[in-house]
Structure formats: structure tokens, C-alpha cells
PAFI-271574 format. One record per residue (C-alpha): residue number from 1; residue in three letters; z, x, y. Coordinates in steps of 0.02 Angstrom, whole numbers. Each point is the difference from the previous one (the first is absolute). Layout:
<recs>
+-----+------+--------+--------+--------+
: pos : code :      z :      x :      y :
+-----+------+--------+--------+--------+
: NUM :  ala :      Z :      X :      Y :
...
+-----+------+--------+--------+--------+
</recs>
This chain:
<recs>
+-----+------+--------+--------+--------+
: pos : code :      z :      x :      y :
+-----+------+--------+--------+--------+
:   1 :  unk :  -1228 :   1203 :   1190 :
:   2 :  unk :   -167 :     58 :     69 :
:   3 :  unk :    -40 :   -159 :     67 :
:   4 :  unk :    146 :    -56 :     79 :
:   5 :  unk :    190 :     49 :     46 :
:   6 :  unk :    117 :   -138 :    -86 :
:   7 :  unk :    120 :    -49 :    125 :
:   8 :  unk :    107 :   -167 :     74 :
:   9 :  unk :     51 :    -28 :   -183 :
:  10 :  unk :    198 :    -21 :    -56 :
:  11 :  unk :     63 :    128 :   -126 :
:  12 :  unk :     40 :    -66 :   -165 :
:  13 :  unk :    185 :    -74 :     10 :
:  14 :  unk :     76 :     82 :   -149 :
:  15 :  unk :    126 :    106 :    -31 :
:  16 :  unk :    142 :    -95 :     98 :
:  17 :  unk :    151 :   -101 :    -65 :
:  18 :  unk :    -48 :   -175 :    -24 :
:  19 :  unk :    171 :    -54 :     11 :
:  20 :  unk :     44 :     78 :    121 :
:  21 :  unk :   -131 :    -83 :     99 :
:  22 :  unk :     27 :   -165 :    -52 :
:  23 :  unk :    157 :    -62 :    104 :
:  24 :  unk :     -4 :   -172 :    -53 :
:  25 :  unk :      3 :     59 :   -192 :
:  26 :  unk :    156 :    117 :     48 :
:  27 :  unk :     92 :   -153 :    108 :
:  28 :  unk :    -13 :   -114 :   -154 :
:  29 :  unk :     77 :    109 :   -139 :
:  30 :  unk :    140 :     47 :    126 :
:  31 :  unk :     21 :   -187 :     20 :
:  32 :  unk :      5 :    -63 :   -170 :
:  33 :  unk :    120 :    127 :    -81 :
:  34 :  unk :   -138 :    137 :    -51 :
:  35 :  unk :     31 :    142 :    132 :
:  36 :  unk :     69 :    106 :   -147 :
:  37 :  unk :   -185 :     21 :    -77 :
:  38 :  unk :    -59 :     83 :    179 :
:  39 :  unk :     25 :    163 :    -51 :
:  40 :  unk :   -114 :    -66 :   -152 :
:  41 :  unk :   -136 :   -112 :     69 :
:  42 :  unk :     -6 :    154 :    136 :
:  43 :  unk :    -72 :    115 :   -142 :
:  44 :  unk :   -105 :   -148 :    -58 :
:  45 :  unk :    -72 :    -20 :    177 :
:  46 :  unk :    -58 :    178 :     26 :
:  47 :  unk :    -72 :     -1 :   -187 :
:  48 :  unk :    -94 :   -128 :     62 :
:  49 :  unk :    -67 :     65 :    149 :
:  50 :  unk :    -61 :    145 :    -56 :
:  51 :  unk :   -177 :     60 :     -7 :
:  52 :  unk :     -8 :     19 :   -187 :
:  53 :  unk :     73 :   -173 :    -29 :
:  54 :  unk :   -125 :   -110 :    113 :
:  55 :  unk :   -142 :    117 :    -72 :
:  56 :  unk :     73 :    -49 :   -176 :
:  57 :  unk :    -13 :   -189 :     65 :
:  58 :  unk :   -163 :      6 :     60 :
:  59 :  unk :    -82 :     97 :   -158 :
:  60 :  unk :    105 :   -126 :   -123 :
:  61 :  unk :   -124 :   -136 :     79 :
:  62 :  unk :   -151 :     79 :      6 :
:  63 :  unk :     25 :     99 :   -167 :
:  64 :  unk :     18 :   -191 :    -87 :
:  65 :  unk :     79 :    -34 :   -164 :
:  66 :  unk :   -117 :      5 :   -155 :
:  67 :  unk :      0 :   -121 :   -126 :
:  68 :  unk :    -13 :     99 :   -169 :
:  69 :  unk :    -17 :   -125 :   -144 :
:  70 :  unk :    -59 :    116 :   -146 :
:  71 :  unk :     53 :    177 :    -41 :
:  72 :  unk :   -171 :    134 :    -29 :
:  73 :  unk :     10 :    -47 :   -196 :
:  74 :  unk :      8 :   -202 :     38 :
:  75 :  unk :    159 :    -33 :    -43 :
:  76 :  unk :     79 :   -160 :    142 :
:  77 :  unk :    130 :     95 :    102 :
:  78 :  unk :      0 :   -130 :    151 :
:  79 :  unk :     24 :    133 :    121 :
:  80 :  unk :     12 :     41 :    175 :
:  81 :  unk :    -36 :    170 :     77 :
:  82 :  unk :     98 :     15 :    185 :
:  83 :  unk :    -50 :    144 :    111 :
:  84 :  unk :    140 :    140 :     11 :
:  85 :  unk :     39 :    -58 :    173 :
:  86 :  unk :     69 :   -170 :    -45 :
:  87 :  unk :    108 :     69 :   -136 :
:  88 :  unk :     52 :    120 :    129 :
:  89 :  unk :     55 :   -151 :    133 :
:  90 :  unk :     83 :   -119 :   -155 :
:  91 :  unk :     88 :    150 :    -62 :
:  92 :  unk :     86 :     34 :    167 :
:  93 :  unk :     12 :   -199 :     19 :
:  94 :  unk :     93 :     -8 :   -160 :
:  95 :  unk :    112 :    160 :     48 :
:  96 :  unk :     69 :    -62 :    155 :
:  97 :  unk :     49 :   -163 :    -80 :
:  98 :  unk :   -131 :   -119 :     77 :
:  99 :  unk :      1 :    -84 :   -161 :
: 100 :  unk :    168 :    -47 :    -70 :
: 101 :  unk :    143 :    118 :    120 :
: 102 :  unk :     89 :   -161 :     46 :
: 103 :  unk :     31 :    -51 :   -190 :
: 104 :  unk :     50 :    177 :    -49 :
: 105 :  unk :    106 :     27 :    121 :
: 106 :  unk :     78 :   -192 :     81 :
: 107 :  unk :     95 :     47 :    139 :
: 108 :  unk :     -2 :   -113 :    188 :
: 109 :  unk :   -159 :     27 :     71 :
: 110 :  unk :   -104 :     57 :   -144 :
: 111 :  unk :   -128 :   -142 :     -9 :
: 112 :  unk :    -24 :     58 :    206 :
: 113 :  unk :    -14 :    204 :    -41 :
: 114 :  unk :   -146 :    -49 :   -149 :
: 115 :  unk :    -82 :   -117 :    108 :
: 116 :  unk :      4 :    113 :    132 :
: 117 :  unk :    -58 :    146 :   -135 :
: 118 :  unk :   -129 :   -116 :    -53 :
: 119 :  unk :    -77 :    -48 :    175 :
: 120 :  unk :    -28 :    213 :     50 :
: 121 :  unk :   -103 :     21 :   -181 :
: 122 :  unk :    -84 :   -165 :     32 :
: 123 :  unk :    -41 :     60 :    192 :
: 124 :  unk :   -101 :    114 :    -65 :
: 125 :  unk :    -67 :    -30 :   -166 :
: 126 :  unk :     15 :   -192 :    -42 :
: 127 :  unk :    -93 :    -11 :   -165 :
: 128 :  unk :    146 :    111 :   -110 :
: 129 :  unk :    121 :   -136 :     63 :
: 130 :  unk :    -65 :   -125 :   -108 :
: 131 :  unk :     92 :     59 :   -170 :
: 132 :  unk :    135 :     71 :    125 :
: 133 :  unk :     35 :   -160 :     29 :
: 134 :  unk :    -39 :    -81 :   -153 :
: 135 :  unk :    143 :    113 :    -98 :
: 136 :  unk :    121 :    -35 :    134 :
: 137 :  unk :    -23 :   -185 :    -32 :
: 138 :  unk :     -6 :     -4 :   -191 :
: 139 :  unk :    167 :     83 :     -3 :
: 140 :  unk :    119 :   -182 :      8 :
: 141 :  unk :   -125 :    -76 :    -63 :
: 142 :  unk :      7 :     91 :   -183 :
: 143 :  unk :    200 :    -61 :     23 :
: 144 :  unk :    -68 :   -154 :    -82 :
: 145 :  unk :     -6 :     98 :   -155 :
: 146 :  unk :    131 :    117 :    -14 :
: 147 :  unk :    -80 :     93 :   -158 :
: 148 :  unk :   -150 :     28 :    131 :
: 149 :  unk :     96 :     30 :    124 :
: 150 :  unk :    118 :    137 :   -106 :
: 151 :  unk :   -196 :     82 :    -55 :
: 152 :  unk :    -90 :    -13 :    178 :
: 153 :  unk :    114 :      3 :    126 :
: 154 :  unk :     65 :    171 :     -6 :
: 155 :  unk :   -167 :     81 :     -7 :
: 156 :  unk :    -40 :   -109 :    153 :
: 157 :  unk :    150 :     76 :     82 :
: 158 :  unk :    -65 :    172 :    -16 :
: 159 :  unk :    -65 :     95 :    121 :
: 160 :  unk :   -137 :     99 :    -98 :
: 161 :  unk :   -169 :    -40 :     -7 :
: 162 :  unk :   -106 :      4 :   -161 :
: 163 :  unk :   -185 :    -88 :     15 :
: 164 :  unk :    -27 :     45 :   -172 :
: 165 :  unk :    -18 :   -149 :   -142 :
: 166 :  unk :    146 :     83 :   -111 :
: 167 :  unk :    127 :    -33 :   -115 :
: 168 :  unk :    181 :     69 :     43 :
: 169 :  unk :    -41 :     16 :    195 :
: 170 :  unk :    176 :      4 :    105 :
: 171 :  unk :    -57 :   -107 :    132 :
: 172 :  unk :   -128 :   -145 :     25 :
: 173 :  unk :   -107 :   -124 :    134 :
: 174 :  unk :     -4 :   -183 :    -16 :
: 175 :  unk :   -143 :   -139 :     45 :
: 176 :  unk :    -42 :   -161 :    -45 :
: 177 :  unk :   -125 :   -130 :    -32 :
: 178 :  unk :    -26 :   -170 :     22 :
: 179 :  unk :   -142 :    -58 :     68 :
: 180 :  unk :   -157 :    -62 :    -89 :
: 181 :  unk :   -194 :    -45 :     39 :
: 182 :  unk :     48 :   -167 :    -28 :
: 183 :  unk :    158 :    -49 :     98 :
: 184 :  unk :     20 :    159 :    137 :
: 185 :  unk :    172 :    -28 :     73 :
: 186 :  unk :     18 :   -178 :   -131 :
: 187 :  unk :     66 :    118 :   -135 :
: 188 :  unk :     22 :   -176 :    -71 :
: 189 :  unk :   -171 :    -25 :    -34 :
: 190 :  unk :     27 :    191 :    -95 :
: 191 :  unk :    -60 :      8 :   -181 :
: 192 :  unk :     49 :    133 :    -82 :
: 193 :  unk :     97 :    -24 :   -155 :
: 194 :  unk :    140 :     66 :   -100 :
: 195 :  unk :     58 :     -6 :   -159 :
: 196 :  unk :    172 :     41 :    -79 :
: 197 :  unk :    -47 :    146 :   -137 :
: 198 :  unk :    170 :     42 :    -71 :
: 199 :  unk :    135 :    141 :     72 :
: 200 :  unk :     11 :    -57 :    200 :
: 201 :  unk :   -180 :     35 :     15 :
: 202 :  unk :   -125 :   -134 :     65 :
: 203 :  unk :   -198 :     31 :    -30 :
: 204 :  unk :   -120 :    -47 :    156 :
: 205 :  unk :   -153 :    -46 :     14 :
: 206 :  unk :   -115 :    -21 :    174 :
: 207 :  unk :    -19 :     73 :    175 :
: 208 :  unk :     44 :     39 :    141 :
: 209 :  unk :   -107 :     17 :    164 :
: 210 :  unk :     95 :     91 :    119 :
: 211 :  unk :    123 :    155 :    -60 :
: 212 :  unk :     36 :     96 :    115 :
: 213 :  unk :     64 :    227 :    -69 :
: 214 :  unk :    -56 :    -55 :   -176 :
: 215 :  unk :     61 :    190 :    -49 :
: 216 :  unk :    170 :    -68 :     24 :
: 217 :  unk :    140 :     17 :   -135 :
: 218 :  unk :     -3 :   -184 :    -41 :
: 219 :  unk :    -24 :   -167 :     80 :
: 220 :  unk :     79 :   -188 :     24 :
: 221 :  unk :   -151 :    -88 :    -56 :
: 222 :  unk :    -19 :   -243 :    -27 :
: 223 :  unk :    -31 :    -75 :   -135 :
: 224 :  unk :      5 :   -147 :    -88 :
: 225 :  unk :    107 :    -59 :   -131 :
: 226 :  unk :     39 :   -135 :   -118 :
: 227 :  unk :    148 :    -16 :    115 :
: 228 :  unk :   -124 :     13 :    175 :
: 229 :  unk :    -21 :    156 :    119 :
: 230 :  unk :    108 :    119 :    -40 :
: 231 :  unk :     10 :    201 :     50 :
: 232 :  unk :    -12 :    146 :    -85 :
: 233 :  unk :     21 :    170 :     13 :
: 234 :  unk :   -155 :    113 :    -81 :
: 235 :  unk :      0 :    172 :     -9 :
: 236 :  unk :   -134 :    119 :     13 :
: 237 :  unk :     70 :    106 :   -138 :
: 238 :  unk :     79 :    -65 :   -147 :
: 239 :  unk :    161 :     83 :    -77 :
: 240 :  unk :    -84 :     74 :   -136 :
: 241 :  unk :   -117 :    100 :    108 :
: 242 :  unk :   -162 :   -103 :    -15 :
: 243 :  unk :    -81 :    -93 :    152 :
: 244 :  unk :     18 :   -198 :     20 :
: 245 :  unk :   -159 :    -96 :     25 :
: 246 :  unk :    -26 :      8 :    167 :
: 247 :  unk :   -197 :    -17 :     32 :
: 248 :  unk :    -77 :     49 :    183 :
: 249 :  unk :   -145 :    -77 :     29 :
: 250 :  unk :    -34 :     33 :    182 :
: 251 :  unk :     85 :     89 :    159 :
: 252 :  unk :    -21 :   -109 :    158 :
: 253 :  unk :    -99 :     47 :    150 :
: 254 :  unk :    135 :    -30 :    129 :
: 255 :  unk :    -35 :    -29 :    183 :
: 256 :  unk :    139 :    156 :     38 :
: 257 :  unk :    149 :     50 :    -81 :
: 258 :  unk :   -107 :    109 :   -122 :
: 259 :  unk :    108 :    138 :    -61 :
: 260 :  unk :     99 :   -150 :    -98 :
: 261 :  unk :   -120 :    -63 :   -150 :
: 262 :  unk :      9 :   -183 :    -53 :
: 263 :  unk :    -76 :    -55 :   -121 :
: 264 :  unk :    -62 :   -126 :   -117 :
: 265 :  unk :     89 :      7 :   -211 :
: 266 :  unk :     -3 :    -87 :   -141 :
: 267 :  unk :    117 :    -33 :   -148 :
: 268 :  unk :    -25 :     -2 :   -187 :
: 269 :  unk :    126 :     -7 :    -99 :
: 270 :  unk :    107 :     94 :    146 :
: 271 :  unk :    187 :     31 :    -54 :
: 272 :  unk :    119 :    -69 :    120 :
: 273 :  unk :    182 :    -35 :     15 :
: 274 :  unk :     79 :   -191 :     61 :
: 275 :  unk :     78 :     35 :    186 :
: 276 :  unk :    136 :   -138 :     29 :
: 277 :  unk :    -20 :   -190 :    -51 :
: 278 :  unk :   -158 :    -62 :   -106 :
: 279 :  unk :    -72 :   -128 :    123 :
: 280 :  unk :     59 :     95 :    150 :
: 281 :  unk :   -115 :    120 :     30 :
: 282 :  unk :    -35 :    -41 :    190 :
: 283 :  unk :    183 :     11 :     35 :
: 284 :  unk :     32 :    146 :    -84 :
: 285 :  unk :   -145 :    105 :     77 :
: 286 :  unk :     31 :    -62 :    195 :
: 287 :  unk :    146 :    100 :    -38 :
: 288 :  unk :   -120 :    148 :     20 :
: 289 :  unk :   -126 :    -87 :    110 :
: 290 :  unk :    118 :    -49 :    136 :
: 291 :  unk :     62 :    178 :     26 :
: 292 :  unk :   -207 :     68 :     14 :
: 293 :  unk :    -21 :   -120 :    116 :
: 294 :  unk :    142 :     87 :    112 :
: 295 :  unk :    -79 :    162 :    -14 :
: 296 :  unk :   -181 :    -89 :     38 :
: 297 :  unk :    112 :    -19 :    164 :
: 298 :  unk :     61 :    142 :     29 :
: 299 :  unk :   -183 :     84 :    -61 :
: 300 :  unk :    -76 :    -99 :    133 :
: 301 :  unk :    122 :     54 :    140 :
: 302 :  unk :    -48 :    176 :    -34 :
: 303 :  unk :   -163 :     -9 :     -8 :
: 304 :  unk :      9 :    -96 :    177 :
: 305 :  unk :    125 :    148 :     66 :
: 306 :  unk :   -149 :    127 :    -67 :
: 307 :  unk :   -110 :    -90 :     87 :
: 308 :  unk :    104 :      1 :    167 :
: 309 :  unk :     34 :    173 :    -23 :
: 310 :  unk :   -166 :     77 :    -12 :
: 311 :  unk :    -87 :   -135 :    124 :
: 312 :  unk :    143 :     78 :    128 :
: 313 :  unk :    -47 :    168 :    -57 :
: 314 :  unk :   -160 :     -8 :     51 :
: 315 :  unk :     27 :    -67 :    166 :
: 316 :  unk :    120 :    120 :     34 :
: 317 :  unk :   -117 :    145 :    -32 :
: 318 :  unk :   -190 :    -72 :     70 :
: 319 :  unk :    -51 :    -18 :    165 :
: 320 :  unk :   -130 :   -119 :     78 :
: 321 :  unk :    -55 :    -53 :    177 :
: 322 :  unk :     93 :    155 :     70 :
: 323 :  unk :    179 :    -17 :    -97 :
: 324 :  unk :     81 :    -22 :   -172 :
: 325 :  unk :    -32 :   -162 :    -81 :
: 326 :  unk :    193 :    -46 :     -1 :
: 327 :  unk :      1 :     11 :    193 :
: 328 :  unk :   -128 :   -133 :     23 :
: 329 :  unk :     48 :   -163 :     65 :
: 330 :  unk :    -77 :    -71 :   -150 :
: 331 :  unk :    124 :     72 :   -117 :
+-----+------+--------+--------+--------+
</recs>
């Protein structure tokens, strides 16, 4: 610069093995029966680290999704437009197994390899490990149905990624929907109804205020029945090609966590498919919820070691008051 010589600032940390530098990661899969996945998680780590990947995180939050309700000639597509560099990051995600490599392959120590899988993606890029997560979860919980279960779960189990709304894709994501405007977390108080219409298929009819990848595959969605809250699973594409109702109305300005859209649908008339026990639906969906809310651990604990990481980084590499920060009695 003509003004000034930039100096005193850390290099960008990139382009290192993040597993490698996380010892407490590596003790824990040795412990727990996973230390056959190092030579795995190894290759994940350095994927991870590198330049291209963290520049791919960053630009997948600034470059937000885009909510595209209408096609040019006005026809509802419901719609949403993610920059290249997320599909990049859930594409590698979904390659490595993040998702569902512990149900495709159940050996000791699996559930501790994808967890650990899951925590160097999330490290780095936390919003794509929302329907990571989300399709590891729905996997037992579509063993409530095993007709589901025989038409999900192997897609699921893939480890291609599609983000196209297509029939006859190989593979597929998972989310799910509960709460309402009304109720929040009492999906109790939900309101959305459905009606038996003939041939396993149930017709809904409401919303849904938070729904978090809404381009995902299909979805373990609450509603009510003659018989009370019951689950269901609705597709975004129905068998014979067309698309189920499945009406956008909003994305949600998020405080962080940007490069994953949520957003706000509706249901008209929305095909869906009864997902264990009329009456049950709370049970049958924790099935799902409870195993998100293990990777909302494990998301957290990465974003904490991320945090630790490049906060020791930095005081490793500036100096003030005539040394480097991490030599001051202060730190």
C-alpha cells in the first residue's frame, strides 16, 4: 500500500490438517473403538483445512440462499437458489459420510467416526450440517414404516449428492417440521390437518414456521388427525414426477448460520404419507429429534474448538507491548 506497510498481522490459518491438530478429537475416537476411521477422518481434516474449503465457507454465508418462488413465466416452483460454494461443502459433506456412514456401514465405533466426521465439516462451515444432520436422524426414524423406510432409506444411505427437485434421484436429504406461529416448541397447540385420501396417502393442510434446507428430498412434518398428532412423511417430489404442495412464503433473516436457509411453508392439499402410529406423532418424530439434538452437541463443540483454535492462532502470531500476545502474563 502507498499509505502504509501491513504488518503484526497472523497469516490466514489454512491449509493444515484439522485433525491432526485437534488432539482431543484424535484421543476420543481411539478411545471409543473408532481409531480405524483415522486414516479417514485424516483426509477429512486436511479437506477441511484447506484454503479453498474455508473460502467456500465464508462465501456460502455471504453469497446467501435465495428464495425463488415463481419461475420467469409465473408458474409456483417454491425454489431455492444456493451459491455454488455451499453445494460444493454439502457435496463433500455427503461424500465423506457425515450424513448417514454409521447406518451404511454398522460396525463398533461408527456412531464415534460420523460424529467425529461431522464435528471437522461443522468446524468450519456449520450451516450445511443442518440437513447433514437432519438425514442422519430420519434414518430409524422412517423404521416406523417399513414401506418408507424400504423407499427412503437407501437413498439416504448414499453418498451422492443431488440438490436438484427430481424424480428418480439415487440419493436424498431429509428435514422436518414441526413448529408453528402458534405453539413454537408446543407442537401440541400445532394445527395443521390431515386427511386420509385413499392409497396410504394423507392430504395436509397448514404451516409451518420454521423449516430449516426446504430443498431437501422430503420431510417428517405434525399434523393432526381424527386420531390426534400424528407424523408424516411429505415429499418434495411425488412419484409421478410432479411437485407436492409445498408453498415458501418467506426465508428467515437469521442472526448467523446464513448459508443454511429456513424458512417459513405452507400446505394445501400437500400429499403425505402416515409415519408410525396415528396419535403418536410426538413419539415417533423424537425418534429423529433426539438424534439432532446430539449433533446440536457435537455442532456446538466444534464451533467452540474453532473458536479456540483461531483465538490461539492469533496470539501465537501478534505481538504487543514488546512480545507475542501468547507470552503475556495475561494469556
Amino acid at each position: 500500500m502507498g499509505t502504509h506497510t501491513v504488518v503484526n498481522q497472523p497469516p490466514p490459518r489454512v491449509d493444515l490438517d484439522e485433525y491432526a491438530a485437534n488432539v482431543p478429537l484424535q484421543e476420543a475416537v481411539e478411545r471409543y473403538d473408532a481409531g480405524w476411521a483415522t486414516a479417514e477422518l485424516g483426509e477429512v481434516g486436511r479437506h477441511v483445512g484447506t484454503a479453498a474449503f474455508q473460502a467456500d465457507a465464508e462465501r456460502a454465508n455471504v453469497r446467501e440462499p435465495q428464495l425463488r418462488a415463481f419461475d420467469r413465466w409465473g408458474n409456483r416452483i417454491d425454489e431455492v437458489d444456493y451459491d455454488e460454494s455451499y453445494q460444493r461443502i454439502i457435496r463433500s459433506a455427503v461424500a465423506a459420510g457425515a450424513h448417514t456412514a454409521a447406518w451404511a456401514e454398522p460396525r463398533p465405533g461408527a456412531n464415534v467416526a460420523r460424529a467425529a466426521t461431522f464435528m471437522l465439516f461443522a468446524q468450519v462451515e456449520p450451516g450445511h450440517a443442518c440437513p447433514i444432520s437432519m438425514s442422519h436422524a430420519a434414518v430409524p426414524a422412517l423404521a416406523a414404516n417399513p414401506v418408507l423406510a424400504e423407499a427412503w432409506v437407501p437413498r439416504l444411505l448414499s453418498r451422492e449428492y443431488d440438490g436438484r427437485l427430481v424424480a428418480g434421484k439415487t440419493s436424498a436429504l431429509f428435514g422436518m417440521a414441526m413448529t408453528e406461529k402458534q405453539g413454537g416448541s408446543d407442537v401440541r397447540a400445532n394445527t395443521t390437518q390431515a386427511i386420509a385420501a385413499g392409497d396410504g396417502r394423507w392430504l395436509l393442510t397448514g404451516h409451518k414456521w420454521f423449516c430449516s434446507a426446504p430443498m431437501s428430498d422430503g420431510f417428517l412434518v405434525l399434523a393432526q388427525t381424527g386420531g390426534g398428532l400424528s407424523c408424516f412423511v411429505v415429499p418434495r417430489v411425488l412419484e409421478d414426477g410432479t411437485r407436492n404442495v409445498f408453498l415458501i412464503q418467506r426465508l428467515k433473516d437469521k442472526l448467523g448460520n446464513r448459508s443454511n436457509a429456513s424458512s417459513e411453508v405452507e400446505f394445501d392439499g400437500t400429499v403425505g404419507y402416515l409415519l408410525g402410529e396415528e396419535g403418536r406423532g410426538v413419539r415417533t418424530i423424537l425418534e429423529m429429534v433426539n438424534r439432532t439434538r446430539l449433533d446440536c452437541i457435537l455442532g456446538s463443540a466444534a464451533g467452540m474448538r474453532q473458536a479456540v483454535a483461531e483465538a490461539t492462532w492469533h496470539a501465537r502470531h501478534r505481538a504487543a507491548f514488546g512480545g507475542r500476545l501468547v507470552e503475556q502474563s495475561a494469556m
